[in-house]
DSSP file (Angstrom, degrees, kcal/mol; ACC not computed):
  #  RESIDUE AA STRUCTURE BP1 BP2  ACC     N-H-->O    O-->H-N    N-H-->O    O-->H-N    TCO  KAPPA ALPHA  PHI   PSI    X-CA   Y-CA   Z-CA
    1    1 A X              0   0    0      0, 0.0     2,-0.4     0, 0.0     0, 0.0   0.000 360.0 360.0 360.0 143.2 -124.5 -291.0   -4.0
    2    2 A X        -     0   0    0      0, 0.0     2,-0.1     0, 0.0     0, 0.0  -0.936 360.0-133.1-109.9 117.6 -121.3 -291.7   -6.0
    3    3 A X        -     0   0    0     -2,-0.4     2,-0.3     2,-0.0    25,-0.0  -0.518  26.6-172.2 -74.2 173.2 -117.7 -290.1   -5.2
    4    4 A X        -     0   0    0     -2,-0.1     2,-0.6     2,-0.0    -1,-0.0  -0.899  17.1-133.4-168.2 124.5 -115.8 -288.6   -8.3
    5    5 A X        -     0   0    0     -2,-0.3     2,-0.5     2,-0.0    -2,-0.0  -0.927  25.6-156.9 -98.6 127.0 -112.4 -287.4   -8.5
    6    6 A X        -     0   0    0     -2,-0.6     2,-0.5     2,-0.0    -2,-0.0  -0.932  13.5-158.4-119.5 153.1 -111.9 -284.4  -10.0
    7    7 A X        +     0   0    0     -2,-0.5     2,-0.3     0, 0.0    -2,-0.0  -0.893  28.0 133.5 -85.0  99.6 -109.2 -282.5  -11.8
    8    8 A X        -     0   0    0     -2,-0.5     5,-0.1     3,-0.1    -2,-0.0  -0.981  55.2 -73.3-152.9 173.8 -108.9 -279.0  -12.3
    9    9 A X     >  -     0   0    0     -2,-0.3     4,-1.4     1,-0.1     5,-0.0  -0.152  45.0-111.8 -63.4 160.0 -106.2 -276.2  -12.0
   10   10 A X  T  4 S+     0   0    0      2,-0.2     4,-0.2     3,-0.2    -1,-0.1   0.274 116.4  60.6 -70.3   0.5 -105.2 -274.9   -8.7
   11   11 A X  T >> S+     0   0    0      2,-0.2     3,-4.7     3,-0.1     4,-0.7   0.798 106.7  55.5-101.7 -92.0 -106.6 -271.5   -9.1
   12   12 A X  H 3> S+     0   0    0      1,-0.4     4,-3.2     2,-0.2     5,-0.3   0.538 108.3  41.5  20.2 -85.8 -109.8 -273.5   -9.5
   13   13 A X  H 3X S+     0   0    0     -4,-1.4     4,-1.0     1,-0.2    -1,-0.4   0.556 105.8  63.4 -83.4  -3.1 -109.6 -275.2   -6.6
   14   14 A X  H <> S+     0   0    0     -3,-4.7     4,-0.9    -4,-0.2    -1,-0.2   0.949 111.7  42.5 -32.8 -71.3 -108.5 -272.2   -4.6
   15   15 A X  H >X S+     0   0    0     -4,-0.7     4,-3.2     2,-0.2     3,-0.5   0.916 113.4  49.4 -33.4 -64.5 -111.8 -270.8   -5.6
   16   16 A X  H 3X>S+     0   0    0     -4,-3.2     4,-2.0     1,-0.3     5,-0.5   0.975 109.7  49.0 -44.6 -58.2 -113.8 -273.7   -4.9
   17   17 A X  H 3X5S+     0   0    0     -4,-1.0     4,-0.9    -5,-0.3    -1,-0.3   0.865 118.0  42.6 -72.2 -15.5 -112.3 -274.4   -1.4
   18   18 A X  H <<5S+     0   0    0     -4,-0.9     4,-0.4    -3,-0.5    -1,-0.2   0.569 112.0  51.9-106.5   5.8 -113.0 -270.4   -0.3
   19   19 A X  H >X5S+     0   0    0     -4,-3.2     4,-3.4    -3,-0.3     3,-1.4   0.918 110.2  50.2-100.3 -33.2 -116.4 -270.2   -1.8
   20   20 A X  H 3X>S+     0   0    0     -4,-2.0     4,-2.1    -5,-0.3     5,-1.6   0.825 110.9  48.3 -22.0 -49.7 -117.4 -273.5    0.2
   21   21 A X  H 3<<S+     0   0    0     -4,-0.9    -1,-0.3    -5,-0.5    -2,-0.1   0.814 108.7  51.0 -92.8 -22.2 -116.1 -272.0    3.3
   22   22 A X  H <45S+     0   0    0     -3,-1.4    -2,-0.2    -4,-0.4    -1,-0.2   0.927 115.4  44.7 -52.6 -52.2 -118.2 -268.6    2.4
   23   23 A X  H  <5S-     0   0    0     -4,-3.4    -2,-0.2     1,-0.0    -3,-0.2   0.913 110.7-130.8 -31.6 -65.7 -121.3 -271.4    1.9
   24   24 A X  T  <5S+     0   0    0     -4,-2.1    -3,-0.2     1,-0.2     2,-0.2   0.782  77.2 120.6  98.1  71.7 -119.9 -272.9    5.4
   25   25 A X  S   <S-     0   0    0     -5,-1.6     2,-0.3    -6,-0.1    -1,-0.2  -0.624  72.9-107.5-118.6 176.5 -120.3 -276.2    2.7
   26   26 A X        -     0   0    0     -2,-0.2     4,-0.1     1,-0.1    -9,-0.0  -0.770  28.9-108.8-114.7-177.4 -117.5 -278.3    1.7
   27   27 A X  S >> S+     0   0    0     -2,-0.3     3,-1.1     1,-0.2     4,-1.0   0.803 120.0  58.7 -86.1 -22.0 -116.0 -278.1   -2.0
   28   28 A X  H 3> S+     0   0    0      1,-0.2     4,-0.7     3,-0.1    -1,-0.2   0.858 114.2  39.7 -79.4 -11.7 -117.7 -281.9   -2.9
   29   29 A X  H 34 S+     0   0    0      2,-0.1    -1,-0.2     3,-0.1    -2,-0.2   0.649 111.7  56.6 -88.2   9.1 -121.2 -280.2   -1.9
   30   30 A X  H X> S+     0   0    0     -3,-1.1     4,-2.9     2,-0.1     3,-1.3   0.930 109.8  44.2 -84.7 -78.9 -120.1 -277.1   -3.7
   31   31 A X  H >X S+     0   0    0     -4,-1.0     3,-1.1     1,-0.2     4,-0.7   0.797 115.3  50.6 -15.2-104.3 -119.6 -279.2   -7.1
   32   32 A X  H 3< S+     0   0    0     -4,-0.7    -1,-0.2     1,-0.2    -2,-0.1   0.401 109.2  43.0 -35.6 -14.4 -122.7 -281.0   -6.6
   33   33 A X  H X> S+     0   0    0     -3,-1.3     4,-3.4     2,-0.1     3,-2.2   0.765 115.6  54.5 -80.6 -39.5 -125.2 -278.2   -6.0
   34   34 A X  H <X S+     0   0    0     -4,-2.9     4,-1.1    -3,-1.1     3,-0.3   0.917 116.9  35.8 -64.3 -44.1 -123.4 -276.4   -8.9
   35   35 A X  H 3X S+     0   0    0     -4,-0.7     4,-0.7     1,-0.3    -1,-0.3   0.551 111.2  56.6 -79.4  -4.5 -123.9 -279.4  -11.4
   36   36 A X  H <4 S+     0   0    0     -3,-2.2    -1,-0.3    -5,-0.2    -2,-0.2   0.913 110.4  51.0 -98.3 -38.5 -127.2 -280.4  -10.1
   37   37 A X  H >X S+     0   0    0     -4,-3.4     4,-1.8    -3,-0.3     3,-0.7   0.773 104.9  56.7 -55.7 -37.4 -128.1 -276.6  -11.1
   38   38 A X  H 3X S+     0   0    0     -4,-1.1     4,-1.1    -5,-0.4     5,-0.3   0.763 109.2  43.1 -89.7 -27.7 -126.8 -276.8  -14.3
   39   39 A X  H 3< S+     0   0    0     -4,-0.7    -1,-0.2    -5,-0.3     4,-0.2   0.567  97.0  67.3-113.6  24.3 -128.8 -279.6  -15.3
   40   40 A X  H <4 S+     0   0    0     -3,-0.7     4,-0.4    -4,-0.2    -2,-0.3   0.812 109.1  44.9-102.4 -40.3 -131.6 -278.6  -14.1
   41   41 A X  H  X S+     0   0    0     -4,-1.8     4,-0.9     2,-0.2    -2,-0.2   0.582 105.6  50.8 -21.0 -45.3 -131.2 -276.0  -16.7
   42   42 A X  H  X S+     0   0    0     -4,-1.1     4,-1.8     2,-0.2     5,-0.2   0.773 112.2  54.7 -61.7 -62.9 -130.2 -277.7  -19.6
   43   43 A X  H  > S+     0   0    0     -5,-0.3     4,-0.7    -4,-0.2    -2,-0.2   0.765 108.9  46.0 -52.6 -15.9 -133.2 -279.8  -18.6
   44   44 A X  H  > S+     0   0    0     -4,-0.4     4,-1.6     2,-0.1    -1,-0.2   0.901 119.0  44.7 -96.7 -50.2 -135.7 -276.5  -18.5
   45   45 A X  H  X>S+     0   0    0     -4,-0.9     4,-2.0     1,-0.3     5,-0.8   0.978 108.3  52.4 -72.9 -49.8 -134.2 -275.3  -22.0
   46   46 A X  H  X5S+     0   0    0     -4,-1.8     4,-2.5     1,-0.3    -1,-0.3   0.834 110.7  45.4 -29.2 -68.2 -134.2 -278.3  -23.7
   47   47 A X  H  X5S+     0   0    0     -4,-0.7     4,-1.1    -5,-0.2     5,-0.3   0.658 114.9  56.0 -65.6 -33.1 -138.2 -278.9  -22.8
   48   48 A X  H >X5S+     0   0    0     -4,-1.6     4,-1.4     2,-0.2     3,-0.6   0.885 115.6  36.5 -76.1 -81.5 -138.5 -274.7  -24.0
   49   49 A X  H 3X5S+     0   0    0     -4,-2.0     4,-3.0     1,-0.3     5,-0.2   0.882 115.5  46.7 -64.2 -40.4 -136.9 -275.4  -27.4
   50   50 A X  H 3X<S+     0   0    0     -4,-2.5     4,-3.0    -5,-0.8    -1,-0.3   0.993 115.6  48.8 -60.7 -43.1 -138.3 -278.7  -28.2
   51   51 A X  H <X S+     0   0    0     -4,-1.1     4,-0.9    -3,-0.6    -2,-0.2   0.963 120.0  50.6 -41.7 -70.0 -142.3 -276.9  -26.9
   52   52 A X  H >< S+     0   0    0     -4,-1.4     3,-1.3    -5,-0.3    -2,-0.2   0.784 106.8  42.2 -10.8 -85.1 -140.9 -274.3  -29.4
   53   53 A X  H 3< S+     0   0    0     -4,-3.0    -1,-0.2     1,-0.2    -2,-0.2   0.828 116.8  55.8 -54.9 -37.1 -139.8 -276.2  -32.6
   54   54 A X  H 3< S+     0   0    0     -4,-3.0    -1,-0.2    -5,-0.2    -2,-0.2   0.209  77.7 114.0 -81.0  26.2 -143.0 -278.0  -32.1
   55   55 A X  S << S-     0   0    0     -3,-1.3     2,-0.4    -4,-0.9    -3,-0.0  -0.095  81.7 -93.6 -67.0 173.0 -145.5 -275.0  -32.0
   56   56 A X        -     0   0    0      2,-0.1     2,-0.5     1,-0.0    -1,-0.1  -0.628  34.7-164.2 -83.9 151.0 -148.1 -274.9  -35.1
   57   57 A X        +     0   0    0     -2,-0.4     2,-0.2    -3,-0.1    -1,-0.0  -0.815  31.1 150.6-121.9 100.7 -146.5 -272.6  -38.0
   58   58 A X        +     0   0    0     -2,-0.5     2,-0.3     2,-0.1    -2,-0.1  -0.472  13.7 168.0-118.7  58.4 -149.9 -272.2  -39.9
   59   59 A X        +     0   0    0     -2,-0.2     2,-0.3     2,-0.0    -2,-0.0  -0.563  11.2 171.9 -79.4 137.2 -149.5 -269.1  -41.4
   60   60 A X        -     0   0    0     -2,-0.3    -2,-0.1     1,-0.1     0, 0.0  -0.891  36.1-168.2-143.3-170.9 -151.9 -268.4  -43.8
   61   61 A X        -     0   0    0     -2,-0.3     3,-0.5     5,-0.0    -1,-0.1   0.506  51.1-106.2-136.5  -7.0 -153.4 -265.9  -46.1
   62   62 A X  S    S-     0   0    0      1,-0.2     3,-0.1     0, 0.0    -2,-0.1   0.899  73.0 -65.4  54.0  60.2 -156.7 -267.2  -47.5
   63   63 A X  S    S+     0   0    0      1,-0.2     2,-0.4     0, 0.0    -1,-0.2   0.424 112.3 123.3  84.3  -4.4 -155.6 -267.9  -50.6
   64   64 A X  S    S-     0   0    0     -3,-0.5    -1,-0.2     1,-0.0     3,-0.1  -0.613  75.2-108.6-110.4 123.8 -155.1 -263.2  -51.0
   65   65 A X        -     0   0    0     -2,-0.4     3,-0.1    -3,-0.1    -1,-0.0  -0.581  48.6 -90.8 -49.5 138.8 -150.7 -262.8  -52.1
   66   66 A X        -     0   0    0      1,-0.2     2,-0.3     0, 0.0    -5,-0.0  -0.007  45.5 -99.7  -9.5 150.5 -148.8 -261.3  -48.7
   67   67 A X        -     0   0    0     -3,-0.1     2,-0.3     2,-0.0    -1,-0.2  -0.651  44.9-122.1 -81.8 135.6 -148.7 -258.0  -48.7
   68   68 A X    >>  -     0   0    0     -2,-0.3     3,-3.9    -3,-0.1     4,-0.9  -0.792  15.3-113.4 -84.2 136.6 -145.0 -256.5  -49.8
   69   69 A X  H 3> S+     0   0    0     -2,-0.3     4,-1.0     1,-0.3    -1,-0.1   0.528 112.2  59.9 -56.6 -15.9 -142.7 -254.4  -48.3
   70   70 A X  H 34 S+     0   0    0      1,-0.1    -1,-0.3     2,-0.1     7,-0.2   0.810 112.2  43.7 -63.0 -37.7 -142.7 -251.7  -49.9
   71   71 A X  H X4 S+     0   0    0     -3,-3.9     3,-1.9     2,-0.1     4,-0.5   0.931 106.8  63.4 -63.8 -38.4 -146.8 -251.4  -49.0
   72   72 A X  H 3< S+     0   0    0     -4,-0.9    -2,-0.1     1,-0.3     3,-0.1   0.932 119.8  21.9 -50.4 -31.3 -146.2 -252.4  -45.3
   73   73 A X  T 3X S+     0   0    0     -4,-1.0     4,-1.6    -5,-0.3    -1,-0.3  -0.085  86.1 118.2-129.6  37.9 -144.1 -249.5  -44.8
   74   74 A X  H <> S+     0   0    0     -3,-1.9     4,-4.9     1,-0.2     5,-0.2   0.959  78.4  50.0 -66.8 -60.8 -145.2 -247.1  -47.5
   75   75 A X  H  4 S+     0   0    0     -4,-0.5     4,-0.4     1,-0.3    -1,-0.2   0.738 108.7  50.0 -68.4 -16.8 -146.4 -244.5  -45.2
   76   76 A X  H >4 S+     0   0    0      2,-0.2     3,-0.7    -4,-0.1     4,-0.4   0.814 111.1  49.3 -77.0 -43.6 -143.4 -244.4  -43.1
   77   77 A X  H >< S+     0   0    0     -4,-1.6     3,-1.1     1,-0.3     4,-0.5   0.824 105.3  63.5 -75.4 -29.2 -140.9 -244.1  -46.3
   78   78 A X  T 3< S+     0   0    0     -4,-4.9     3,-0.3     1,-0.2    -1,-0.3   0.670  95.8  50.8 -66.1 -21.5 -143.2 -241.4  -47.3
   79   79 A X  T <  S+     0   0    0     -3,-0.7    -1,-0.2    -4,-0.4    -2,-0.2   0.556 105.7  58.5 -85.9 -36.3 -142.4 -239.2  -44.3
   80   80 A X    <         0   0    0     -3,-1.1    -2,-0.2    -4,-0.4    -1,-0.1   0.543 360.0 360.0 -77.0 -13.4 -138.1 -239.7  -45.1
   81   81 A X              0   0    0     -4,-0.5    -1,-0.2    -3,-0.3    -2,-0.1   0.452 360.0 360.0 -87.5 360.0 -139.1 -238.2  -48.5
């Protein structure tokens, strides 16, 4: 384990020192759950988008033009008419 000093405003560290004593923690284990959480997050999203960006995009159509929107949704506009 490594100490750290940290800095932050006194309303800050108001907070800090009376949600630790809600914990019944002190404010450096407070700090260190909260960051450990936060990258353990960053680390879960990170691994979701990159799965993500690398999915297949193989859309295909066999060789027949997309359909346009005006067909997709003919019968629906037809009903507003």
């Amino acid at each position: 384990m490594k100490n750290v000093t940290v800095t932050m405003e006194d309303s800050v560290a108001d907070w800090a020192r009376m949600e630790a004593a809600r914990r019944n923690t002190s404010v450096s284990r407070l700090v260190g759950e909260m960051l450990a959480e936060k990258m353990r997050r960053d680390d879960a999203y990170e691994r979701a988008m990159q799965e993500w960006l690398q999915r297949d995009l193989s859309f295909s159509s066999d060789g027949a033009p997309y359909a346009k929107r005006e067909e997709i949704y003919a019968e629906r506009l037809d009903r507003f008419r």
